[in-house]
PyMOL CGO cylinders between C-alpha atoms (Angstrom):
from pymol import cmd
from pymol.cgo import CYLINDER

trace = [
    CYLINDER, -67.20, -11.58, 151.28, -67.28, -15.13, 152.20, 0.3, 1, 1, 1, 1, 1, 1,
    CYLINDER, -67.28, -15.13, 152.20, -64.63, -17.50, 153.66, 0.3, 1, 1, 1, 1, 1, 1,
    CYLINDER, -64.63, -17.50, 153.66, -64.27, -19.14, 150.28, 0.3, 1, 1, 1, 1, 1, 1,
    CYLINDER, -64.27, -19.14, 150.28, -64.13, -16.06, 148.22, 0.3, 1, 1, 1, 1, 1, 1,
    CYLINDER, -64.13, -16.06, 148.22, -61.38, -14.63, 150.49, 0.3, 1, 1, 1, 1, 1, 1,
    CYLINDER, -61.38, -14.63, 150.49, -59.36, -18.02, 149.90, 0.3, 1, 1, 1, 1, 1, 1,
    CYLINDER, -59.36, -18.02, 149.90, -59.73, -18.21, 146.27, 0.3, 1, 1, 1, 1, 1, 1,
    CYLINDER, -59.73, -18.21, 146.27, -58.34, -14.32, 146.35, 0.3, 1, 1, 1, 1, 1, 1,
    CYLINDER, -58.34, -14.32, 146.35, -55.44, -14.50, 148.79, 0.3, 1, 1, 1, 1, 1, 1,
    CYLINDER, -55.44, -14.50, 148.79, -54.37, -17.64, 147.19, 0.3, 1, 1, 1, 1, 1, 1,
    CYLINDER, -54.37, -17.64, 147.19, -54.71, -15.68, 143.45, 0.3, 1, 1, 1, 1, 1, 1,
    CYLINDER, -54.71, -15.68, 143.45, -51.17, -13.88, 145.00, 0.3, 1, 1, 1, 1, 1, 1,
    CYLINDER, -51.17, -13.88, 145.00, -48.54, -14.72, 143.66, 0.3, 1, 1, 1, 1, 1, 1,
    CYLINDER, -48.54, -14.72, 143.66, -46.59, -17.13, 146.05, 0.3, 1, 1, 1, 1, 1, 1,
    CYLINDER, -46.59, -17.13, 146.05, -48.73, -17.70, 148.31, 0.3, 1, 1, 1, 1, 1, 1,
    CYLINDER, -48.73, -17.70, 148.31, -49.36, -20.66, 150.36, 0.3, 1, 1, 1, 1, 1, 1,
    CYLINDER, -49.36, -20.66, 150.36, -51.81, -21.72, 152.93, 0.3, 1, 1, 1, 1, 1, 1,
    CYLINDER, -51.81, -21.72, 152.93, -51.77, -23.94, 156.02, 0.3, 1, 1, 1, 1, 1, 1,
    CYLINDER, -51.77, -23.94, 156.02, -53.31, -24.54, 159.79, 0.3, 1, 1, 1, 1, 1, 1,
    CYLINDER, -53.31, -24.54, 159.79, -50.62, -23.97, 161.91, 0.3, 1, 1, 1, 1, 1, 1,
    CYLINDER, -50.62, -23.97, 161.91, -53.01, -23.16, 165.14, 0.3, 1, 1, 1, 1, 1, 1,
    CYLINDER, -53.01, -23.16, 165.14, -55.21, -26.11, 164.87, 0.3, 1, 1, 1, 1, 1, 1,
    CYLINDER, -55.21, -26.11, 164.87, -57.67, -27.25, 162.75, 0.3, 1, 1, 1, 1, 1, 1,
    CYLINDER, -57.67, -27.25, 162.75, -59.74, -23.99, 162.82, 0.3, 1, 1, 1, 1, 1, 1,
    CYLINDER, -59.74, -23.99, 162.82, -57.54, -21.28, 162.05, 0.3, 1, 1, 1, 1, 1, 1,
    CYLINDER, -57.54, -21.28, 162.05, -56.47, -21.00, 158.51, 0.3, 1, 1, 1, 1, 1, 1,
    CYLINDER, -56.47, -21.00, 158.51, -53.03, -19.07, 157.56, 0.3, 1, 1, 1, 1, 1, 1,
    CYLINDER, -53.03, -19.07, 157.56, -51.85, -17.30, 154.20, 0.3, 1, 1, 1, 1, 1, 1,
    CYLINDER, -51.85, -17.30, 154.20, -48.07, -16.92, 153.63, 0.3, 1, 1, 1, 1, 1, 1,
    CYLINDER, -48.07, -16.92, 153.63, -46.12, -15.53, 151.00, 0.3, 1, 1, 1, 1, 1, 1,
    CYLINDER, -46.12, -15.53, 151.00, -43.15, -17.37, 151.05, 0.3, 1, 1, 1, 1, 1, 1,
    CYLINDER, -43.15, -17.37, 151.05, -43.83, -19.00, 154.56, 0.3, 1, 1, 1, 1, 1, 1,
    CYLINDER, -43.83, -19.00, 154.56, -44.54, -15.38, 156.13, 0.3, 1, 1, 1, 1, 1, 1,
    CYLINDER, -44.54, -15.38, 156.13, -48.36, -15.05, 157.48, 0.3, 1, 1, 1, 1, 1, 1,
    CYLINDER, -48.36, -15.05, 157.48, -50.11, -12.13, 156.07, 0.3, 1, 1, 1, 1, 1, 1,
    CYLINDER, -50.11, -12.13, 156.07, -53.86, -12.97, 156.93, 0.3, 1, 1, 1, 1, 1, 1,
    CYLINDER, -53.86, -12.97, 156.93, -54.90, -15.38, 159.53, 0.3, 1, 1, 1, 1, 1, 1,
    CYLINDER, -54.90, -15.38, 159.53, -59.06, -16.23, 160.04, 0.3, 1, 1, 1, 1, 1, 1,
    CYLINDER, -59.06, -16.23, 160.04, -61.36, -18.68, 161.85, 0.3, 1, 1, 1, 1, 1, 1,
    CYLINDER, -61.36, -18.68, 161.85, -62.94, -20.57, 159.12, 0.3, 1, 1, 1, 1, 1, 1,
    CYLINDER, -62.94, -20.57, 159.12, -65.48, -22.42, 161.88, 0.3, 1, 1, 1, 1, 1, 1,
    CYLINDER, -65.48, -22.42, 161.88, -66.65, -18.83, 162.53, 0.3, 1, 1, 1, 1, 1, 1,
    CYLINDER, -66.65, -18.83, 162.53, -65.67, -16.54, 159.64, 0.3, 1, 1, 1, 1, 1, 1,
    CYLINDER, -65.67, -16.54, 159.64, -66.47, -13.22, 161.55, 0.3, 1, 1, 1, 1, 1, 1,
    CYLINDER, -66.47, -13.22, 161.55, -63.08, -11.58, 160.78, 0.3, 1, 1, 1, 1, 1, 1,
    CYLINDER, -63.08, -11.58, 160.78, -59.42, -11.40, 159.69, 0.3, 1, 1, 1, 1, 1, 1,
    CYLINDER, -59.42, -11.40, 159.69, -56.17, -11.09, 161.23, 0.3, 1, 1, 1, 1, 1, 1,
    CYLINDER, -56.17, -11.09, 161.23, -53.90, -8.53, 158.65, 0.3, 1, 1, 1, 1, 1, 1,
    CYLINDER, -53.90, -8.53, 158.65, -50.90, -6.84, 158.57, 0.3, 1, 1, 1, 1, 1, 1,
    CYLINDER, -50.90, -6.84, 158.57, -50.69, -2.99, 158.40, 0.3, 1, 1, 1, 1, 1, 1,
    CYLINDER, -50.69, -2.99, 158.40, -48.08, -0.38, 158.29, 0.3, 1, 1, 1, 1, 1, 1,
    CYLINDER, -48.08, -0.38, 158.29, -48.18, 0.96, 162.17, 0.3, 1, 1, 1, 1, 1, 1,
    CYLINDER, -48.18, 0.96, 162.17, -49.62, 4.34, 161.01, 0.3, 1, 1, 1, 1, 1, 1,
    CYLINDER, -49.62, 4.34, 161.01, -52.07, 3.33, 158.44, 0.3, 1, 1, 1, 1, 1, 1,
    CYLINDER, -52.07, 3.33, 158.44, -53.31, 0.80, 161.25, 0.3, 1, 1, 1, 1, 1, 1,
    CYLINDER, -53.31, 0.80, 161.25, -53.97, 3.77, 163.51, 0.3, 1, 1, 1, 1, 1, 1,
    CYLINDER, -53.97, 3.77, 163.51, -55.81, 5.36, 160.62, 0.3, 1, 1, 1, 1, 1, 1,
    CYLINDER, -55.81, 5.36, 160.62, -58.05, 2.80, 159.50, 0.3, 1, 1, 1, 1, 1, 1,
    CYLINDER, -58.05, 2.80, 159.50, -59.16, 1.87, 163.58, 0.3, 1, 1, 1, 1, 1, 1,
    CYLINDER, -59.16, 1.87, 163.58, -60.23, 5.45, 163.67, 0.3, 1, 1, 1, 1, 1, 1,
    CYLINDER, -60.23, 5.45, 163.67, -62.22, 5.67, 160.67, 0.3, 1, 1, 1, 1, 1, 1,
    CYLINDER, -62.22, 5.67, 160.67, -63.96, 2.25, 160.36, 0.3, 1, 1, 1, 1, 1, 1,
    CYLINDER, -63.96, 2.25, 160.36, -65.46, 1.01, 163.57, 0.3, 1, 1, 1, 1, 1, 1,
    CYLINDER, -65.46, 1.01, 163.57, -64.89, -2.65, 161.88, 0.3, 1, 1, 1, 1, 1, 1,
    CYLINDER, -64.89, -2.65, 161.88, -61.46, -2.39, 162.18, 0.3, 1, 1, 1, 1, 1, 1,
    CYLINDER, -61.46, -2.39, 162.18, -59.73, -2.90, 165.26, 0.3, 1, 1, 1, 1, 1, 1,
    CYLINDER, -59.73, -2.90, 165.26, -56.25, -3.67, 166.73, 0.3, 1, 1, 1, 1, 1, 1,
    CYLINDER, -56.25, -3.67, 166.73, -55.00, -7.16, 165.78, 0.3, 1, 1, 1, 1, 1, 1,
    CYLINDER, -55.00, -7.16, 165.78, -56.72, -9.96, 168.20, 0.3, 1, 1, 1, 1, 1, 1,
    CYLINDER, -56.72, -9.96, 168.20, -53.76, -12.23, 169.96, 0.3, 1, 1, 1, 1, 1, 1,
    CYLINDER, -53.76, -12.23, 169.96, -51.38, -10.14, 167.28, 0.3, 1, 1, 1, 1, 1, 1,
    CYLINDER, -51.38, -10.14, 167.28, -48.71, -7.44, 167.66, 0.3, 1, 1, 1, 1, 1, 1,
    CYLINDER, -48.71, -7.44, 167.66, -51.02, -4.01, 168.19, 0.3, 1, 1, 1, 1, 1, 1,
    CYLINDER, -51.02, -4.01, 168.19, -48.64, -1.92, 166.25, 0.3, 1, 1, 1, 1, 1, 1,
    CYLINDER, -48.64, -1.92, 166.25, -48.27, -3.51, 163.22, 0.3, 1, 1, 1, 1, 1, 1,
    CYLINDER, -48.27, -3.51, 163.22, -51.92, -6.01, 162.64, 0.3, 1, 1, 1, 1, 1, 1,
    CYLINDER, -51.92, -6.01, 162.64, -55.62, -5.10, 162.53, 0.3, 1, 1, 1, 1, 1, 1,
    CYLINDER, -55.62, -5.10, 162.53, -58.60, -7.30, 162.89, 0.3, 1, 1, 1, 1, 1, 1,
    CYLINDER, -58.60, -7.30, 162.89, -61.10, -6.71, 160.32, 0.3, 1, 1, 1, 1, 1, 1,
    CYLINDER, -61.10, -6.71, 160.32, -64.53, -7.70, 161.07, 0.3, 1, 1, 1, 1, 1, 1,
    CYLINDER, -64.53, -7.70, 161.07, -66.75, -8.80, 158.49, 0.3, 1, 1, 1, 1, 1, 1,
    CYLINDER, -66.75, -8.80, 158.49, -69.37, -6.00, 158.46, 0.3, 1, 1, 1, 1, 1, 1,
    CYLINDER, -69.37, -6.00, 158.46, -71.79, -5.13, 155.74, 0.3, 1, 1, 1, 1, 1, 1,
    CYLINDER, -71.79, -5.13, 155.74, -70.17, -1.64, 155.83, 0.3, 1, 1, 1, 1, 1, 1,
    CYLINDER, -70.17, -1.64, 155.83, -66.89, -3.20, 154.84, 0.3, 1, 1, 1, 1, 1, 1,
    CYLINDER, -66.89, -3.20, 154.84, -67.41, -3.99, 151.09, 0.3, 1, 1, 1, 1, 1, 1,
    CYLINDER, -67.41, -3.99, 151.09, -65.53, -7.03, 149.11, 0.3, 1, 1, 1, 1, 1, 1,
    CYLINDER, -65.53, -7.03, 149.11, -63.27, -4.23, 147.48, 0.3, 1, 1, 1, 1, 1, 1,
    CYLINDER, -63.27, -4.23, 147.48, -61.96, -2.46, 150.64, 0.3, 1, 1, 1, 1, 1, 1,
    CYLINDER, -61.96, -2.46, 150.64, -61.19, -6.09, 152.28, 0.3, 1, 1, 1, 1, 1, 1,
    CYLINDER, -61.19, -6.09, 152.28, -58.98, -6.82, 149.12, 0.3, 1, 1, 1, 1, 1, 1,
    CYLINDER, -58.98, -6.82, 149.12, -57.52, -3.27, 149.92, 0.3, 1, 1, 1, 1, 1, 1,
    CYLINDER, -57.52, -3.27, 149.92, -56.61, -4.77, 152.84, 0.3, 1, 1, 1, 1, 1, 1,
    CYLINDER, -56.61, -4.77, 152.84, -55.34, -7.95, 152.02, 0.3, 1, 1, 1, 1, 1, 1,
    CYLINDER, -55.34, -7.95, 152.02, -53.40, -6.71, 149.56, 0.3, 1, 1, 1, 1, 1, 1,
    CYLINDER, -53.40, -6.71, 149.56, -51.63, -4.09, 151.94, 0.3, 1, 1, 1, 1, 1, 1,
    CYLINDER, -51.63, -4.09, 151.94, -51.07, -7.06, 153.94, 0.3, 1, 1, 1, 1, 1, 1,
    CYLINDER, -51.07, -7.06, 153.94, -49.26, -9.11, 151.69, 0.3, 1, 1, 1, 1, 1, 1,
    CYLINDER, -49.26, -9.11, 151.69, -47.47, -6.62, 150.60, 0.3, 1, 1, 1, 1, 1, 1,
    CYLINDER, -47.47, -6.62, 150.60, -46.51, -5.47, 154.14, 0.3, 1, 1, 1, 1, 1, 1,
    CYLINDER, -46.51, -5.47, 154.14, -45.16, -9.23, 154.16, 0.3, 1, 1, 1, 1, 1, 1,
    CYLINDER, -45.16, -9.23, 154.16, -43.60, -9.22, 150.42, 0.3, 1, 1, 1, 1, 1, 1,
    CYLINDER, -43.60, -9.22, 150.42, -41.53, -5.78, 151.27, 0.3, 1, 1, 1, 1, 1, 1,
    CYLINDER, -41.53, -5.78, 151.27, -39.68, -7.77, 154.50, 0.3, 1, 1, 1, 1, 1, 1,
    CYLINDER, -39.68, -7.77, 154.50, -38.57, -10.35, 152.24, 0.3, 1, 1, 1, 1, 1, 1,
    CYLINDER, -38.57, -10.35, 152.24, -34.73, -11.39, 151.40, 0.3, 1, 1, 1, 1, 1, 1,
    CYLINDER, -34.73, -11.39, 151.40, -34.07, -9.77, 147.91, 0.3, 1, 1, 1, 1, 1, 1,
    CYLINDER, -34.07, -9.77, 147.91, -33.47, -12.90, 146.69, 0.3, 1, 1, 1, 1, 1, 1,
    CYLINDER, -33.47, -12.90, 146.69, -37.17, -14.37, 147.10, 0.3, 1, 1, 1, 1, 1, 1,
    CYLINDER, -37.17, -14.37, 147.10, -38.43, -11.39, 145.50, 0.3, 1, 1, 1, 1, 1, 1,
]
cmd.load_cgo(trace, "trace")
């Protein structure tokens, strides 16, 4: 997957948003102003994503291309790296495990 066919996806969520809020190279995906995916769109090698703390554990042992979240919380993000062994469908898997990781947290009344 490319950088602009994971935007055009993430953004297909409903609510979501994006923005740069680490500088110009870092782009962010929010549902309701809550990051789900963060990636460097200079360098598109990988993606910063939420995970529930014990899928996270199971996914780093099983796919080499995932591994704990870079500059995240360890528990709850991965960093998935953009690997020919990780196909378009698993990453939207992922992303939408993510979001909905995110969309669960919410105040009932933005849901």
């Amino acid at each position: 997957m490319n950088i602009e066919d994971l935007r055009a996806y993430c953004l297909s969520l409903p609510h979501t948003s994006e923005d740069m809020p680490f500088g110009e190279d870092v782009l962010a995906f929010r549902v309701y102003g809550k990051i789900f995916a963060l990636t460097d769109i200079s360098e598109f090698k990988s993606i910063n994503l939420k995970c529930d703390p014990e899928r996270a554990l199971e996914l780093r042992e099983r796919y080499e291309f995932v591994k704990p979240g870079y500059h995240m919380n360890k528990k709850h993000w991965n960093t998935v790296e953009m690997s020919p062994d990780c196909s378009d469908t698993f990453l939207k898997d992922l992303v939408n495990h993510s979001y909905d990781c995110v969309y669960k947290t919410l105040p009932k009344n933005l849901k």
